[in-house]
Backbone as CSV, one residue per row, in Angstrom:
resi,resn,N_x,N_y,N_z,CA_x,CA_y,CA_z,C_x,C_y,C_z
1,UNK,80.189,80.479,81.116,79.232,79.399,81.238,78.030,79.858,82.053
2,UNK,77.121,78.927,82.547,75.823,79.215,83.250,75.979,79.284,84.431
3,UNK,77.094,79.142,84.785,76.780,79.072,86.476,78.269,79.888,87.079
4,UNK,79.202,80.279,86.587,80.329,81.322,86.650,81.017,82.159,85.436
5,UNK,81.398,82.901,86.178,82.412,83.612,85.506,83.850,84.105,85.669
6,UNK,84.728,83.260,84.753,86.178,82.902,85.078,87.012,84.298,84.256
7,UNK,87.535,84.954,85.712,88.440,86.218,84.964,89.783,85.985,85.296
8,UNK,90.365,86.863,84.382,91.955,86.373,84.287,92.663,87.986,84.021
9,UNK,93.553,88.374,85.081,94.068,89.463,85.670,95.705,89.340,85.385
10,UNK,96.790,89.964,84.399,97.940,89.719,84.495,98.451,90.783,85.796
11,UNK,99.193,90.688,86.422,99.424,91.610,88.240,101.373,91.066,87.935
12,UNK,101.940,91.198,86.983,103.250,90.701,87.362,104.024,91.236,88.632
13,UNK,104.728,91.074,89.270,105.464,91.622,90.393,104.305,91.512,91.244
14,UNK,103.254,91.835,91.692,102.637,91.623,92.556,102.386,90.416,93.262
15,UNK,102.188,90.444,95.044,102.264,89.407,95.428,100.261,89.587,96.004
16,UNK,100.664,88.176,96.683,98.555,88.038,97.093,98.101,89.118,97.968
17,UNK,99.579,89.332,98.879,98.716,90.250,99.969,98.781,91.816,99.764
18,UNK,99.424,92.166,98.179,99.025,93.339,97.630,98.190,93.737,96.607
19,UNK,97.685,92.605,96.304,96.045,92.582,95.667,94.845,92.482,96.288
20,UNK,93.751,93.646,95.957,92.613,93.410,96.575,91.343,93.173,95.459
21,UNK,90.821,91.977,95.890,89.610,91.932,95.190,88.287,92.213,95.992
22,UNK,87.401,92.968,95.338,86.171,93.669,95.853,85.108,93.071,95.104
23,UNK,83.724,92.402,95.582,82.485,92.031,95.118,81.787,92.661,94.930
24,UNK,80.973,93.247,94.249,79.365,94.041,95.016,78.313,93.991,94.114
25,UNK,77.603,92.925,94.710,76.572,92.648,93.391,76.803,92.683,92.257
26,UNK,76.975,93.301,90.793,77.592,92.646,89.841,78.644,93.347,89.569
27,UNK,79.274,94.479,90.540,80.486,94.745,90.516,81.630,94.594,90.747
28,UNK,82.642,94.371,90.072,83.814,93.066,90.665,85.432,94.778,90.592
29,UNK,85.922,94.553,91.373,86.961,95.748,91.276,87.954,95.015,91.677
30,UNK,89.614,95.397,91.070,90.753,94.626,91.259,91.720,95.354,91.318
31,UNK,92.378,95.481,92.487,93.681,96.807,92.573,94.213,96.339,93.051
32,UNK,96.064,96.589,92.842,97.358,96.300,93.101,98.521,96.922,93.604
33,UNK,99.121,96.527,94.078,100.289,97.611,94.385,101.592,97.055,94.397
34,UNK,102.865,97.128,93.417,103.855,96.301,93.379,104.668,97.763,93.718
35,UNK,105.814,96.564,94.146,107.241,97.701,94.496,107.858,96.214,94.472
36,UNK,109.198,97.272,94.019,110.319,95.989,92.756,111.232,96.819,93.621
37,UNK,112.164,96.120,93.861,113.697,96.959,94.434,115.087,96.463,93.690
38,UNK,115.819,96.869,93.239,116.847,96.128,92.398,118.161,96.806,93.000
39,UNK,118.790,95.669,93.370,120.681,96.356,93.777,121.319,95.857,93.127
40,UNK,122.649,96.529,92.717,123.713,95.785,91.758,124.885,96.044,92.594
41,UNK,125.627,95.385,92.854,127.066,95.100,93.593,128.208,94.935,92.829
42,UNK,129.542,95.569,93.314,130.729,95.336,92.395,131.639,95.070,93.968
43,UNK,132.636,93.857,94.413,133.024,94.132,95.691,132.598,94.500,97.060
44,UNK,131.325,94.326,97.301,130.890,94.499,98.312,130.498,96.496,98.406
45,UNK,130.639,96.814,97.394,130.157,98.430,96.919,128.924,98.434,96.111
46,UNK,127.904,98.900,96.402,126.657,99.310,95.813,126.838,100.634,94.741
47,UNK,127.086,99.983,93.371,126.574,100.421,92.010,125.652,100.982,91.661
48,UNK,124.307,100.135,91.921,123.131,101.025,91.787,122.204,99.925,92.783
49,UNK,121.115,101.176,92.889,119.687,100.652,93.369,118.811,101.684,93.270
50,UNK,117.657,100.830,92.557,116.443,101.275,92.049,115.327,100.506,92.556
51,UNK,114.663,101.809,93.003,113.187,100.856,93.420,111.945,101.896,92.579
52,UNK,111.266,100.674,92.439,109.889,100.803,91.767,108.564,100.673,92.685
53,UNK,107.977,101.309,92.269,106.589,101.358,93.120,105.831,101.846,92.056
54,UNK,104.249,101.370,91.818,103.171,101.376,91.197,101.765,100.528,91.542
55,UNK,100.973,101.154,91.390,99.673,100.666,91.945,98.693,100.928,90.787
56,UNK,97.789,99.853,90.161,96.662,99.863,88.912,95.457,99.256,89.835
57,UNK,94.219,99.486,89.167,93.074,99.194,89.518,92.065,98.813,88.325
58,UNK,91.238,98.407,88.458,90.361,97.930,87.306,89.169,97.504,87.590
59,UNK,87.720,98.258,87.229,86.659,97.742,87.779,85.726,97.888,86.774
60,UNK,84.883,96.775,86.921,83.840,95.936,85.818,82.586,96.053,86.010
61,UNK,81.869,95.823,85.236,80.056,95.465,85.878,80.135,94.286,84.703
62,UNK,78.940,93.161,85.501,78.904,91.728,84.806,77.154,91.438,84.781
63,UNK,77.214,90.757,83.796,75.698,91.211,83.549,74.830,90.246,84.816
64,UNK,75.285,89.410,85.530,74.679,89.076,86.638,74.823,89.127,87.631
65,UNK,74.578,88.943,88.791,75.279,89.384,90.350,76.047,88.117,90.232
66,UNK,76.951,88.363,91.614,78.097,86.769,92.159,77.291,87.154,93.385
67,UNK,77.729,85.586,93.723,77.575,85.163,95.119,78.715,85.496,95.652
68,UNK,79.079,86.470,96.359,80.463,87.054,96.887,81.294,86.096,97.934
69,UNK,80.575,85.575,99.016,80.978,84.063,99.718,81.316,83.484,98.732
70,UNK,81.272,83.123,97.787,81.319,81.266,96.924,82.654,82.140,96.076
71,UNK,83.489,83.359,95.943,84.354,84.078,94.953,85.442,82.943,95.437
72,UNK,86.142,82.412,94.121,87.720,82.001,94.663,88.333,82.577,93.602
73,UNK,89.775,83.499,94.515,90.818,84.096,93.449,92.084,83.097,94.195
74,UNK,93.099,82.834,92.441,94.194,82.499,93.039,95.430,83.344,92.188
75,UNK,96.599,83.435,92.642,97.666,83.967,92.309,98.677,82.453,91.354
76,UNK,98.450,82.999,90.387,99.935,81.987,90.103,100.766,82.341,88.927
77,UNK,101.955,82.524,89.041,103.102,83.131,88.381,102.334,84.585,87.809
78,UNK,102.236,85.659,88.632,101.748,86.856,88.013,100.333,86.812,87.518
79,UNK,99.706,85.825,87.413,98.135,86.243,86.661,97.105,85.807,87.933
80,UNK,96.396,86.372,88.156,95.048,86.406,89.172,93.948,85.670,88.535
81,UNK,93.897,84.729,88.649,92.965,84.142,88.337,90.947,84.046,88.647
82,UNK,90.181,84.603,88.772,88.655,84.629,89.997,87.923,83.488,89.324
83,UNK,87.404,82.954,90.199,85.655,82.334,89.420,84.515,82.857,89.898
84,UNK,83.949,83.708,89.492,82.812,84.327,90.226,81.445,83.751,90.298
85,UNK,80.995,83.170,91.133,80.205,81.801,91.113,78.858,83.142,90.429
86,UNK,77.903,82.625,89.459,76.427,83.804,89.372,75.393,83.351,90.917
87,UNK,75.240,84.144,91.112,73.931,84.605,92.074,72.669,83.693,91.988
88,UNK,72.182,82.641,92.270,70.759,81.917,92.252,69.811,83.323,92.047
89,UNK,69.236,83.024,91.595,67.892,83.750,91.545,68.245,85.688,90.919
90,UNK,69.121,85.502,91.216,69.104,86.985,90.447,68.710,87.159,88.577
91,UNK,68.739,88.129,88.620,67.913,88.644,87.215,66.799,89.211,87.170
92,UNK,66.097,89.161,85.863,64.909,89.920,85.552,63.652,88.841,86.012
93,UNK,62.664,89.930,86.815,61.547,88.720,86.783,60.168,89.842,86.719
94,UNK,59.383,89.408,86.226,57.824,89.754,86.593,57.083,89.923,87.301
95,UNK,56.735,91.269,87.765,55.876,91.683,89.028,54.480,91.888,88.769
96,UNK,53.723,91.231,89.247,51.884,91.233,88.870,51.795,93.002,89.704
97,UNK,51.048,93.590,89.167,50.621,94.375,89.608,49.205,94.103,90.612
98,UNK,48.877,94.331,91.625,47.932,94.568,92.790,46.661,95.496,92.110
């Protein structure tokens, strides 16, 4: 629309405070880091355990700047949701020459 831009990030296993979202003028960057641990029990004896660890990143350019204050991301069931509010006044404009 005219006044944001709504992105949508699947991050399964990841929680909020191992996602980072980065602004920078119309660059928006999104990196993660999950670790999964899994135990299986038979009698109070450990069968197996496996842990996972992995970290992805992903970074964009958008054809207008964000207002980096006004960014809201939320987490819910695995997908990252942003609204990246656009920038007042940014864009192309016309310079008189002197």
């Amino acid at each position: 629309n005219d006044k944001d831009y709504q992105v949508r990030a699947e991050i399964p296993g990841a929680k909020k405070e191992d996602i980072r979202v980065t602004v920078d003028g119309n660059f928006v960057s999104i990196s993660a880091e999950v670790r999964k641990e899994k135990e299986e029990k038979s009698g109070g004896r450990v069968l197996l355990k496996e842990t996972y660890f992995g970290s992805a990143s992903r970074g964009f350019s958008l054809a207008h700047e964000v207002d980096a204050k006004a960014v809201v991301a939320k987490l819910e069931d695995g997908v990252l949701k942003l609204t990246l509010p656009k920038r007042q006044g940014a864009g192309a404009r016309t310079v008189a020459i002197e």
